[in-house]
C-alpha positions, 0 to 999 in steps of 0.5 A: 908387696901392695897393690891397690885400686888395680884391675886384673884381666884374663890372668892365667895363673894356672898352678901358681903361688902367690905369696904374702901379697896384700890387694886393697880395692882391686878388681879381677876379672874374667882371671884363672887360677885353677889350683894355685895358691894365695899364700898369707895374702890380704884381700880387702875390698877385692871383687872377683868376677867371672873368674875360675878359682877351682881348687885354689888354696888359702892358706893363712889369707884374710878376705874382707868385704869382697865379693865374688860374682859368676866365679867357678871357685870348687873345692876351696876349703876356706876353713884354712884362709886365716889363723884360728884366732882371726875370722874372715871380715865382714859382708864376704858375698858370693853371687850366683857362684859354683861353690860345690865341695868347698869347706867352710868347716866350723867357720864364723861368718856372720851376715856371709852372703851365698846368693843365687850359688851352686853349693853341692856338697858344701860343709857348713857343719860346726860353723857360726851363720848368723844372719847369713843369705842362702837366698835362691841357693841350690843346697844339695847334699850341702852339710849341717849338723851342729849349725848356728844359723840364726836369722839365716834368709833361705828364702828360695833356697832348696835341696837343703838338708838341715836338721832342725834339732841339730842346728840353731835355726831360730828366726831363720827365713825358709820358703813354705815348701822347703821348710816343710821337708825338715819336718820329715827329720822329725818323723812328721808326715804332711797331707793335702 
């Protein structure tokens, strides 16, 4: 089933699957979907704003250009929305967002925008970044290692723990301070 051009509101889809669906410019707002599951669905051109998609499940789903604004979406493992062979679109964008504890394990997202987001304990490890926006994103206990994260913009961004020889870091953007803590990895010590 195709829908297109629709706008959901205050959905309450709590504990749900929905399968092999397709939603072409369609807008949720203010929509629950706590620990449900979008099964083999497309999303294009889709926004979510103000929605609570904790624990949602993605398996097999395809998301291109949306965007999430103001949602609470912890614990999400993207790293299984879409077959092994096909990566997410372009422009995915997430604003001012709860991602805590979601996966975006071994991942390629170019230009991934995570703007203004919570993203405690998010795993980025293994995954491809280029030229992606963690700007003014709280990166606490967030996970790196083995990272390509060329021209990433963390301008902003703090509580990040990123290891410069462990991660492809060249041309990235940091904020002056925060990009000084990386240096503590290198057994560098600072002084005024």
């Amino acid at each position: 089933m195709h829908y297109e051009d629709m706008a959901f509101e205050q959905l309450r889809l709590n504990d749900v699957q929905i399968s092999k669906k397709t939603f072409s410019d369609c807008t949720f707002t203010q929509c629950h979907f706590n620990d449900s599951a979008f099964l083999h669905c497309q999303f294009q051109r889709c926004r979510f704003v103000d929605c609570n998609l904790s624990l949602l499940r993605v398996t097999g789903s395809q998301f291109q250009e949306v965007q999430f604004k103001r949602c609470k979406a912890i614990g999400i493992d993207w790293s299984v929305s879409v077959a092994p062979d096909i990566v997410l679109g372009p422009q995915l964008q997430f604003d001012e967002c709860q991602l805590n504890d979601c996966s975006f394990f071994a991942m390629q997202l170019s230009e991934l925008k995570l703007r203004q987001c919570q993203l405690l304990r998010a795993d980025f490890r293994e995954g491809e970044f280029i030229a992606a926006d963690f700007s003014d994103s709280n990166c606490e206990r967030a996970l790196f290692n083995r990272t390509n994260l060329t021209r990433a913009n963390f301008e902003g961004a703090e509580n990040f723990a990123i290891h410069p020889l462990e991660n492809e870091l060249s041309k990235a953007t940091f904020s002056r301070f925060e990009a000084a803590n990386m240096l503590l990895y290198l057994g560098i010590e600072l002084s005024d």
